[in-house]
C-alpha positions in Angstrom: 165.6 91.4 121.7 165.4 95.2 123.5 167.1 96.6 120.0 164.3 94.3 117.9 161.6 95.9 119.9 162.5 99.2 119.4 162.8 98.7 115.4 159.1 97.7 115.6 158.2 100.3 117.6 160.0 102.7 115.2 158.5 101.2 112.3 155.1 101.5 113.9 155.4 105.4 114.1 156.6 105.7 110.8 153.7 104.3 109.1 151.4 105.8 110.8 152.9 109.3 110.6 152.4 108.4 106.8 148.9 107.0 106.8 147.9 110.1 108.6 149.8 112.3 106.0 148.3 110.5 103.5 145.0 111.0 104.5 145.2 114.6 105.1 146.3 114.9 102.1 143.1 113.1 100.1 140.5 114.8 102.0 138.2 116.5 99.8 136.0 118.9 100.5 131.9 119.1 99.5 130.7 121.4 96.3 130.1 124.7 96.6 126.7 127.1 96.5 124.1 124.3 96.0 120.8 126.0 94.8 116.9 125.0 93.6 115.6 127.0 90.9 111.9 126.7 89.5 111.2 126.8 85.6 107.9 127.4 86.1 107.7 123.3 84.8 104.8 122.0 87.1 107.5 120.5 89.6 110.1 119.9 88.1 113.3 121.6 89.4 116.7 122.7 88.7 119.2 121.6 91.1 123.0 122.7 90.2 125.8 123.2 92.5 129.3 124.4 92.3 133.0 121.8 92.0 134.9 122.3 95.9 137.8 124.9 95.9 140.7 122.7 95.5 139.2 120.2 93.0 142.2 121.3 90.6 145.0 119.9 92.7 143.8 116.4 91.9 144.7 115.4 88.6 145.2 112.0 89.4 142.2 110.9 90.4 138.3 110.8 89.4 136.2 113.3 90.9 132.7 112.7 91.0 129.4 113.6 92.9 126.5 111.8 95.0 123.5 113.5 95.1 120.3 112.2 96.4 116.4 114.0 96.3 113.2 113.2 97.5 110.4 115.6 99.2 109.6 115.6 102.6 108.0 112.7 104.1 109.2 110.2 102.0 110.8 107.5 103.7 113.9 106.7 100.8 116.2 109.4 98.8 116.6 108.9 95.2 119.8 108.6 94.2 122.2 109.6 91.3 126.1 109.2 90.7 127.2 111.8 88.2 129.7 114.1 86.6 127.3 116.4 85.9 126.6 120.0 88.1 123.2 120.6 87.1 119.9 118.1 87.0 116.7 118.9 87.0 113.9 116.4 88.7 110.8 116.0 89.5 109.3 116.8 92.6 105.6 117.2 94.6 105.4 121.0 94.6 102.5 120.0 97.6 105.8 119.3 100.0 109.3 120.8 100.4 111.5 119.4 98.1 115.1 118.2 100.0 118.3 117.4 98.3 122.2 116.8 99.3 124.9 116.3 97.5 128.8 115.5 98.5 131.9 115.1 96.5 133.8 111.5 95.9 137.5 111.3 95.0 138.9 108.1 93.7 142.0 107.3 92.2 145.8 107.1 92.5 146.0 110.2 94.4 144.0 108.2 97.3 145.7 104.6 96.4 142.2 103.8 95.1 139.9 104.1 97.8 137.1 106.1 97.5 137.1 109.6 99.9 133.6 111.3 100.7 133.2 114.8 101.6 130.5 116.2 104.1 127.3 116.8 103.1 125.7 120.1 101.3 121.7 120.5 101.7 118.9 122.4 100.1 115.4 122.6 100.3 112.9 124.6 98.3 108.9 125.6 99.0 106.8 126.8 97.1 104.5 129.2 98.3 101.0 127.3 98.6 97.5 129.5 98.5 94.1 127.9 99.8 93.4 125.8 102.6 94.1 121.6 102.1 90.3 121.0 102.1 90.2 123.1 98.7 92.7 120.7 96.5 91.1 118.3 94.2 90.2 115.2 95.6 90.9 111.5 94.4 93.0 111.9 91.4 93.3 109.4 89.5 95.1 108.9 86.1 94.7 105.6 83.6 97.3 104.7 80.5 94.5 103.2 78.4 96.6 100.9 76.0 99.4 102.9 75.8 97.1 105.5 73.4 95.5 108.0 75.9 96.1 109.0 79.4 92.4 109.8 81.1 92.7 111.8 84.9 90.0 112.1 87.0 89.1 113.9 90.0 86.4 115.1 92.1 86.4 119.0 93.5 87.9 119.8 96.8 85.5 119.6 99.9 86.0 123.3 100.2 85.5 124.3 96.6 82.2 126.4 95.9 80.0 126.0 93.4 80.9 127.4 89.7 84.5 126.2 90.6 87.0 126.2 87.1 89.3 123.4 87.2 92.4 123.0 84.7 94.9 120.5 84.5 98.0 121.2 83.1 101.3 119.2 82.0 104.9 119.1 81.1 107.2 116.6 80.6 110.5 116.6 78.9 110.5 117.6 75.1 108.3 120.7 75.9 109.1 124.1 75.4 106.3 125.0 78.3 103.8 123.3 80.1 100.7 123.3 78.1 96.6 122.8 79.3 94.4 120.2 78.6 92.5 120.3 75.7 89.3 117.8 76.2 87.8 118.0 79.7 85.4 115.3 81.1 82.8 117.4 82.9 79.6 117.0 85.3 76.8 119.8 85.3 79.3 121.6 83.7 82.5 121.5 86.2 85.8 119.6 84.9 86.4 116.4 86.4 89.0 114.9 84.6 90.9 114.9 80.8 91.9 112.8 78.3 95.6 113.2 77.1 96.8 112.4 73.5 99.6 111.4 71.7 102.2 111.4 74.9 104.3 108.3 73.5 107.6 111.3 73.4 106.3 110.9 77.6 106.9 107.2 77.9 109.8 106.4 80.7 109.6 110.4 81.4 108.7 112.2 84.7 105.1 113.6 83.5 104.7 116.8 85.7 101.1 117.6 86.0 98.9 120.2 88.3 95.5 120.8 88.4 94.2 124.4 89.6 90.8 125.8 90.6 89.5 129.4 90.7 86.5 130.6 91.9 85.5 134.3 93.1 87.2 135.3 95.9 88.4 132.4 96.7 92.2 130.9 96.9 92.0 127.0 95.8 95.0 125.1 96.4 96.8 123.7 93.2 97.6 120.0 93.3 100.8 118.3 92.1 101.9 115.1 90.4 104.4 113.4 88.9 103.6 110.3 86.6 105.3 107.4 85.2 103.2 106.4 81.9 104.2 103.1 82.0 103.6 102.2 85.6 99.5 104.0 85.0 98.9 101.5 81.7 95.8 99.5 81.5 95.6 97.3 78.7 92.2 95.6 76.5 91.5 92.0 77.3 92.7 89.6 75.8 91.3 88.6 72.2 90.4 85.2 70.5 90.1 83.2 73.2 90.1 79.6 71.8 89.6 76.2 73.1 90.6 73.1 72.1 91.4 69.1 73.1 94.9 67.9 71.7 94.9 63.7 70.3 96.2 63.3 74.3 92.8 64.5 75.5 94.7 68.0 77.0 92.6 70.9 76.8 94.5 73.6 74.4 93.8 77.3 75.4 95.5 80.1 73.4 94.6 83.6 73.1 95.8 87.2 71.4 97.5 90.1 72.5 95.0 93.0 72.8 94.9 95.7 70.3 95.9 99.1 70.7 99.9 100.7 71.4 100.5 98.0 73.8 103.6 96.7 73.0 103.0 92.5 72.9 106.3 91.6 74.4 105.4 94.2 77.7 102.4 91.8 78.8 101.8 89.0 81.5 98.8 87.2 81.6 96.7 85.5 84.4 94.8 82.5 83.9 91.9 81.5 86.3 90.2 78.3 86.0 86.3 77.9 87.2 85.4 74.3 89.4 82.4 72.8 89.8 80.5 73.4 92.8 77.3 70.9 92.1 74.7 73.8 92.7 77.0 76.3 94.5 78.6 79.1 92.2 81.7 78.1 90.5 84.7 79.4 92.3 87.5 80.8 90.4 91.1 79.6 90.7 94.0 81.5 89.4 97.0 78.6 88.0 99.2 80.3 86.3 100.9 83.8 85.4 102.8 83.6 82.5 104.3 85.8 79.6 102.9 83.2 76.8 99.7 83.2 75.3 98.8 79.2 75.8 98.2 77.3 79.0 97.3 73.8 78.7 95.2 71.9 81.1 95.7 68.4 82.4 93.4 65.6 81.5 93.2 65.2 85.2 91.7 68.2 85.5 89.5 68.3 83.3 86.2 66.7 84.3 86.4 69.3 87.2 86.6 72.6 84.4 84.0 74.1 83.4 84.9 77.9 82.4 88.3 79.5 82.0 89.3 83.5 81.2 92.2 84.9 81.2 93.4 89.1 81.8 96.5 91.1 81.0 99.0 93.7 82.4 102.7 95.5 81.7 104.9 92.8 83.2 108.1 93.9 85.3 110.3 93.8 82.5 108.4 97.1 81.2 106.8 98.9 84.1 107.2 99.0 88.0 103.8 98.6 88.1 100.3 98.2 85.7 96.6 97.9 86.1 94.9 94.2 85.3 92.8 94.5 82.2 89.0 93.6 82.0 88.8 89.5 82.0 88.1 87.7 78.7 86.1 84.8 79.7 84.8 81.5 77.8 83.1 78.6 79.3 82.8 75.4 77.8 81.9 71.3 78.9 84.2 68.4 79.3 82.4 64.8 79.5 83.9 62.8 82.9 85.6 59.4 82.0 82.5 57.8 83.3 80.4 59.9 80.9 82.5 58.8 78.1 81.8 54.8 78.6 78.8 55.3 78.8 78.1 57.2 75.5 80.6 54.3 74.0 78.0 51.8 75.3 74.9 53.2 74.3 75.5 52.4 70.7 76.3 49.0 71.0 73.5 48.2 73.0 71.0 50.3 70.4 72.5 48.1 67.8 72.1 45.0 69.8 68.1 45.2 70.5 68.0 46.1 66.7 69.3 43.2 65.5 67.4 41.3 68.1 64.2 43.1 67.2 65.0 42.4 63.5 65.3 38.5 63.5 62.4 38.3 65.9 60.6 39.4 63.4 61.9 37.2 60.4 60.6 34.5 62.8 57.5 35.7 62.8 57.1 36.0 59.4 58.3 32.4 58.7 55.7 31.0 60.8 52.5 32.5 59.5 54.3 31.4 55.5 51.6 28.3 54.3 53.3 24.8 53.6 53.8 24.0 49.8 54.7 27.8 49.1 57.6 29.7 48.3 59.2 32.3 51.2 59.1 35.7 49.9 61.3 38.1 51.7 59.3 41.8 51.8 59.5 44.9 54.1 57.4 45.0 56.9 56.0 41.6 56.2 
C-alpha cells in the first residue's frame, strides 16, 4: 500500500513538472511597436503593429492577433480577429481614439489550446482648436431613398456672424477627402449639403467633418462617422389598394416606393383606424411585416374605417432606418346589421308596389258600366 502511494505521488510530480514545462514553453509574447498614424482621412486611422520576437520558433501552430478599438467614452470595444498587421478604422477625431491588441497561438505546439499574450495599448489625439461651444450644433444626416445623403446643422452657440461652414468627406474608394459641392444655406451661411452618387459608400465607414472659420477666431471642427444604410429614409408606400375578397375579407396590398431602395431591404407597418362615434379615430398598429398585403378579418371590419401603411430598411439590411412618411386611405364598410337592412328595403319597395298596383286595378273595375267591355289602359 506504502510502495502504491509513493508511485502516485511520483507520478503526480512528474506530470506536473511536464505541464509546467509545457506551458513555459507555449507562452507567447504580445506584438511589437504598436502605432496610430493619421492620413489626413477625416478620422479614419492607421493602426499597424509589429509580429512578437520569437514568432518564428512556432511553426506548428497558427499565430494570429485580437485587436479591439473604440474612442474614449464608449462603453464596448470593437473587435477584429486577423492575420493582418495593419488596419485602418474609423474613429471620432472629437475624442482620443484607444486601441489594444495581443497575440493568440493555437495549434499542436500548445496541444490545441488557444495561448494569449498581454496586452499592447495606443491612443492617439488630435490637437483640437476652438472652444466646444464653437462646433456645429445638431447634425443631422438623412439617406433619402438610397439616392442622396442630405446633413444639416445649425452654427455653434459661439460662432460669430459671417461664419464659413464646409463639410467635407472620405470614405473608402477615395484618393482624398473631397468638399461638398451643393450647400443648403440661410441668409447666406451653410447649414447643411446634399451628397450624390455615394452608392461605392454603402456598408462603408463614411468619414465626414464640418469646419468653420471666421476672423480671428478658432472654430472647433466636428467629426463623424456614418453608416449609409443605417441613415436611409425611404418614400411611402405607393398604390395603396383596397378590396373585399368572395369571403367578405378586406384585401390591402400596396407597392414598394420608388427610388434606389432596394424592395427586398423594406418592412412595413400597418395601422388600422377605429371608430370612436364622435371622438377622433385612434390609430392601431397590427402588424409589421416584410410583405406587401395584410388582410383584415371580417370581424373586424364594421369597426375600420381608415388604414395606411409606412416603410423602413428592415434588420436584414441596416442596423437601423428612419420610418417613411405614411400612405394613408380611408374607406367604409356597412355593419352586418346595415346589410339586412339594405337586403330588406327592396322587398318591401316591391311589396307596396304591387299592393299599390292592384289597388288600383280595383278601382278601375268598379267605376267600368255594366253591359261594356273592360279595357285595360295606363293610368286609367
Amino acid at each position: 500500500m506504502a510502495l502504491r502511494r509513493i508511485y502516485l505521488f511520483t507520478l503526480a510530480l512528474v506530470w506536473g513538472c511536464m505541464a509546467s514545462s509545457s506551458s513555459q514553453q507555449t507562452a507567447v509574447a504580445p506584438p511589437q511597436d504598436l502605432q496610430i498614424t493619421d492620413p489626413g482621412l477625416l478620422g479614419s486611422l492607421d493602426i499597424e503593429w509589429k509580429p512578437p520576437p520569437n514568432v518564428q520558433t512556432f511553426n506548428e501552430c497558427t499565430v494570429k492577433y485580437k485587436f479591439e478599438y473604440r474612442n474614449t467614452g464608449d462603453r464596448e470595444w470593437k473587435v477584429i480577429f486577423t492575420r493582418k498587421l495593419k488596419f485602418r478604422v474609423g474613429f471620432d477625431l472629437s475624442r482620443t481614439a484607444e486601441v489594444k491588441v495581443q497575440t493568440l497561438l493555437e495549434g499542436q505546439c500548445t496541444n490545441d489550446v488557444e495561448v494569449q499574450s498581454e496586452w499592447i495599448y495606443a491612443t492617439f489625439q488630435v490637437p483640437l482648436q476652438g472652444k466646444l461651444e464653437s462646433e456645429v450644433q445638431n447634425f443631422h444626416c438623412i439617406y433619402h431613398d438610397w439616392e442622396y445623403l442630405k446633413c444639416t446643422w445649425q452654427p455653434g452657440l459661439l460662432a460669430p456672424r459671417g461664419v464659413h461652414y464646409g463639410l467635407y468627406y472620405w470614405y473608402e474608394g477615395l484618393d482624398h477627402a473631397e468638399q461638398c459641392d451643393d450647400y443648403i444655406q440661410d441668409h447666406g451661411i451653410n447649414i447643411g449639403c446634399m451628397l450624390q452618387n455615394l452608392s461605392q459608400a454603402e456598408y462603408k465607414d463614411l468619414s465626414i467633418c464640418v469646419n468653420g472659420s471666421a476672423a480671428a477666431t478658432l472654430l472647433r471642427p466636428l467629426y463623424a462617422t456614418l453608416r449609409l444604410q443605417n441613415l436611409a429614409k425611404p418614400s411611402p408606400p405607393k398604390q395603396l389598394m383596397l378590396s373585399t375578397s368572395t369571403s367578405e375579407e378586406l384585401q390591402v396590398v400596396w407597392s414598394p416606393p420608388g427610388g434606389e431602395t432596394p424592395p427586398q431591404c423594406l418592412e412595413y407597418e400597418v395601422q388600422l383606424a377605429e371608430e370612436q362615434g364622435k371622438a377622433k379615430a385612434v390609430w392601431a398598429s397590427v402588424s409589421t411585416q416584410m410583405e406587401t398585403a395584410f388582410t383584415i378579418t371580417r370581424v373586424n371590419q364594421s369597426r375600420i374605417s381608415c388604414v395606411r401603411v409606412r416603410g423602413r430598411t428592415n434588420n436584414f439590411c441596416a442596423d437601423q432606418g428612419f420610418w417613411s412618411e405614411w400612405t394613408q386611405e380611408c374607406f367604409s364598410v356597412s355593419r352586418e346589421e346595415d346589410k339586412q337592412l339594405f337586403i330588406l328595403i327592396p322587398v318591401i319597395l316591391s311589396l307596396s308596389s304591387s299592393l299599390i298596383i292592384f289597388m288600383l286595378i280595383g278601382q278601375c273595375r268598379k267605376r267600368t258600366p255594366p253591359g261594356k267591355a273592360t279595357h285595360m289602359s295606363v293610368g286609367c
